[in-house]
C-alpha positions in Angstrom: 104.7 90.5 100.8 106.2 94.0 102.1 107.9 95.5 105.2 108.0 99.1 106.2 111.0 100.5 106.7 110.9 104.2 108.7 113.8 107.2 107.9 117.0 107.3 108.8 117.4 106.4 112.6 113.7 105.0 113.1 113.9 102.2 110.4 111.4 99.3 110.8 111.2 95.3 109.5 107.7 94.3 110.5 105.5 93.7 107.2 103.1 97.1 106.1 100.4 95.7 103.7 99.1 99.6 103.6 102.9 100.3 102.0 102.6 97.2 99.8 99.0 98.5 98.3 100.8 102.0 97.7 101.8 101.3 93.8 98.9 98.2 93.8 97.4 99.3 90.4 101.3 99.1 88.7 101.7 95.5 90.9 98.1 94.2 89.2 99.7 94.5 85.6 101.7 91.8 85.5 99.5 89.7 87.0 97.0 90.7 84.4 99.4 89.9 81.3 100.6 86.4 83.2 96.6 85.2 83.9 96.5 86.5 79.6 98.6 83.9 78.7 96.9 80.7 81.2 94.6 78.7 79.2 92.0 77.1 81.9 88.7 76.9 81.6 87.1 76.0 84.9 89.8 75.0 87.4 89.0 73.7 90.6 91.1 74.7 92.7 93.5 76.9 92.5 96.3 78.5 95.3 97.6 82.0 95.1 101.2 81.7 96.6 102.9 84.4 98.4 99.0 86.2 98.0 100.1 89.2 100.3 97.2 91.7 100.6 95.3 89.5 97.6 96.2 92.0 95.2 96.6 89.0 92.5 93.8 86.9 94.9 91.0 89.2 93.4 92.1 88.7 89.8 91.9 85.0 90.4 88.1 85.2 92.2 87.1 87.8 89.4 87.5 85.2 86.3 86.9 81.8 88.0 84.4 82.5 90.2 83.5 79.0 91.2 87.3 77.6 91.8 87.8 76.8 95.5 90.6 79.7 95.7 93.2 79.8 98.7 95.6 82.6 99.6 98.9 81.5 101.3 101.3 83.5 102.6 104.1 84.1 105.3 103.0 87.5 106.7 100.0 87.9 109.0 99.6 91.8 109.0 99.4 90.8 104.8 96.6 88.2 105.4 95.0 90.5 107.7 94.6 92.8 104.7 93.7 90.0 102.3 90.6 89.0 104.4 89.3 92.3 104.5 87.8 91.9 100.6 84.6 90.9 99.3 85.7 87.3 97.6 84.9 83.8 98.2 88.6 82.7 100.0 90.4 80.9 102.3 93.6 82.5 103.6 96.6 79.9 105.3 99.7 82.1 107.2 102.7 79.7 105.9 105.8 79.9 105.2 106.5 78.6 101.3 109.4 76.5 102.2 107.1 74.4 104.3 104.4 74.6 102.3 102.3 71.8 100.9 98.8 71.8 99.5 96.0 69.7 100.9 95.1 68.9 97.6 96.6 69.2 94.1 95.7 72.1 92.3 94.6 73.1 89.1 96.5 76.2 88.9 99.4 77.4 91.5 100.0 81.1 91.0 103.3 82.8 92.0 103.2 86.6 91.8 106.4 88.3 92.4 107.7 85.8 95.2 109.8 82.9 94.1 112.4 85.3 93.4 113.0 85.5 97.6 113.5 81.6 97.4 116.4 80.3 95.9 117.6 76.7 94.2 114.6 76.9 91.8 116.0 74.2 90.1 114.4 71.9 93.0 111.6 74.3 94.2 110.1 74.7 90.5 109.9 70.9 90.0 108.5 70.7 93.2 105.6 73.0 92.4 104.8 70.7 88.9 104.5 68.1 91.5 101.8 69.6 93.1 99.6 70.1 89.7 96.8 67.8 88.8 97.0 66.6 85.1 96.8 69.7 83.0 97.1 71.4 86.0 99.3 75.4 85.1 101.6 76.9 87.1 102.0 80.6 86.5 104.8 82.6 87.9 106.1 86.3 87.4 109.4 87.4 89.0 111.2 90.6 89.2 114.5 90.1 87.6 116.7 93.4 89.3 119.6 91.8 89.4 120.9 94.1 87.0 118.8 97.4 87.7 121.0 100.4 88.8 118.8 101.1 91.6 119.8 97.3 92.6 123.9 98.3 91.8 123.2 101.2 94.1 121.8 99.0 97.5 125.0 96.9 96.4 127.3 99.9 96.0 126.0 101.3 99.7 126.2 98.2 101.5 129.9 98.1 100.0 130.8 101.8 101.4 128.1 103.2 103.8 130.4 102.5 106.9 132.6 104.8 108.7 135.0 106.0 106.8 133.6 104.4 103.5 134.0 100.7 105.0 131.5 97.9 104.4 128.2 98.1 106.4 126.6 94.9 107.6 128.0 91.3 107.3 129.9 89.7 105.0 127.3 87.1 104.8 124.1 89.5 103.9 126.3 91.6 101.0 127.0 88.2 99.5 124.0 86.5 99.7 122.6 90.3 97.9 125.0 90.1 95.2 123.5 86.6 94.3 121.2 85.7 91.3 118.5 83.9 92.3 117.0 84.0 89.0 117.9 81.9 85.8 118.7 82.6 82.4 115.5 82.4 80.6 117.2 79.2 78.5 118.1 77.5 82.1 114.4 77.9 82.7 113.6 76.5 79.7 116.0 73.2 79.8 114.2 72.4 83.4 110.9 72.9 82.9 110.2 71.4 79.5 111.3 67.9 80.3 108.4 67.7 82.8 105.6 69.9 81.1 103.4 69.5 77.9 103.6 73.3 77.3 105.7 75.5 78.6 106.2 79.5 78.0 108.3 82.0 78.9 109.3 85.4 78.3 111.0 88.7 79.9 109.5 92.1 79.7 110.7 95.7 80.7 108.3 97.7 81.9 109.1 102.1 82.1 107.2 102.4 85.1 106.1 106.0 86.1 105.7 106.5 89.5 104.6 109.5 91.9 105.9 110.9 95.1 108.9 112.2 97.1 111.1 109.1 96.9 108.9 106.7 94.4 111.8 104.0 94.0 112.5 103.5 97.4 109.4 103.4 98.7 108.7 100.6 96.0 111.9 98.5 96.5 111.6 99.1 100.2 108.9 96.9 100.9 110.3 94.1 99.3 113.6 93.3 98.1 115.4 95.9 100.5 114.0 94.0 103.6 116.7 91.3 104.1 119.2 94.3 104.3 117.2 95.9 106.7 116.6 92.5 108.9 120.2 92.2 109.6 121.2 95.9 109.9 121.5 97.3 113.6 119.4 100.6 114.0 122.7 102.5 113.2 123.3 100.6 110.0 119.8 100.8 109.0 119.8 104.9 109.5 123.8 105.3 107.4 122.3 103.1 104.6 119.2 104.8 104.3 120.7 108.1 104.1 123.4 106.8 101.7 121.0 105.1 99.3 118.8 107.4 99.1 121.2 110.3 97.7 122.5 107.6 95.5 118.9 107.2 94.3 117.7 110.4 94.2 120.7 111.4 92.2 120.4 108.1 89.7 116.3 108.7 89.5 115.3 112.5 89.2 112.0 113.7 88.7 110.6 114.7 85.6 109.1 118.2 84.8 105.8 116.9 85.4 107.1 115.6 89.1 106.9 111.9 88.0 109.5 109.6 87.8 110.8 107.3 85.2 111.5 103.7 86.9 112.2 100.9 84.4 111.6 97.0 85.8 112.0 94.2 84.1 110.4 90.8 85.1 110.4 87.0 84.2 107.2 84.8 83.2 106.7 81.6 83.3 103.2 79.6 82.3 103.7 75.4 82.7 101.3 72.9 81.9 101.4 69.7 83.2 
């Protein structure tokens, strides 16, 4: 999933799968080492949630060709993308908090989107529940909690207003400064009662990335789009402008005109 957000003055919410594909080979490598670690040998059927443009939708076709594969996700201008490549797929426009499969699945894959929903310690049982015996569910999630680039949005939500005052509600800079996520060891305690394997581990990834403003235009499609959803026009402009100095500042090119972004991430592989 993504959104495109303009510059200052002209910023935007509606999704921008063209944005989304802009880093797509860096977005594939996760989904790589998480499908490395999922033991199946022919599964039958299998759903890709949160697909998006089908970035992690290919994958899936590419090494079980014959699973009856389906793509869900919440953005239409995404799934417009998605159905646009050359695999065997069905493609459902649904939002994952209403979501509930036809028919069990074999494998549920979750690339870089439980993250957006919270109280995983109902949601992830709930996706077990929807796993035929030995079925797998396989999830990555960005864990930025603690990135600077993350302490910066929170830092410029705090003192982007006139005069250095808060900008937005009360509401969105709380529900920002949340953790969704949980410690790798809560994951653990919830997930093994109700699996017959279960793996999980955390990576940090120094990403090198290309262009004028290569960390915000990555974070902008994704995890900077419920700040701008609840910023007016002016907001949106004064906390573009601010963050972005903030960034640029934090995250300077290197002599070679690339920058250094590290991410770190979650994984999760259960068996059922």
């Amino acid at each position: 999933m993504s959104a495109k957000l303009e510059t200052a003055g002209n910023a935007c919410t509606h999704w921008d799968a063209k944005a989304y594909q802009q880093f797509s080979r860096l977005r594939q490598r996760p989904v790589h080492e998480l499908l490395d670690r999922v033991d199946l040998h022919d599964p039958k059927r299998i759903y890709d949630l949160g697909c998006g443009t089908g970035i992690a939708t290919q994958l899936l076709a590419e090494r079980w060709p014959r699973a009856q594969l389906l793509g869900v996700d919440s953005s239409r201008q995404m799934l417009d993308q998605a159905r646009c490549l050359p695999i065997n797929a069905q493609w459902q426009e649904c939002d994952l908090l209403d979501w509930q499969p036809g028919q069990p699945a074999a494998l549920l894959l979750a690339a870089a989107v439980l993250h957006f929903i919270g109280d995983h310690q109902q949601l992830l049982p709930r996706l077990l529940g929807h796993l035929t015996p030995g079925g797998c569910l396989a999830a990555h999630m960005p864990d930025w909690r603690d990135a600077p680039w993350y302490r910066l949005m929170l830092d410029t939500l705090d003192d982007a207003g006139p005069g250095h005052t808060p900008i937005g509600t009360a509401e969105l800079r709380r529900r920002m400064a949340a953790r969704p996520l949980l410690t790798l060891e809560d994951y653990y305690r919830l997930l093994a009662p109700l699996t017959t394997s279960l793996d999980i581990w955390e990576t940090e990834q120094l990403q090198v990335v290309g262009g004028k403003s290569p960390v915000y235009d990555w974070v902008k499609v994704s995890a900077l789009r419920p700040v701008m959803q609840t910023l007016t026009s002016q907001e949106q402009a004064r906390f573009i402008y601010h963050f972005l100095m903030r960034v640029h500042k934090h995250y300077p090119p290197e002599k070679n005109g690339q920058t250094l972004f590290p991410f770190k991430r979650i994984f999760i592989v259960a068996r059922v």
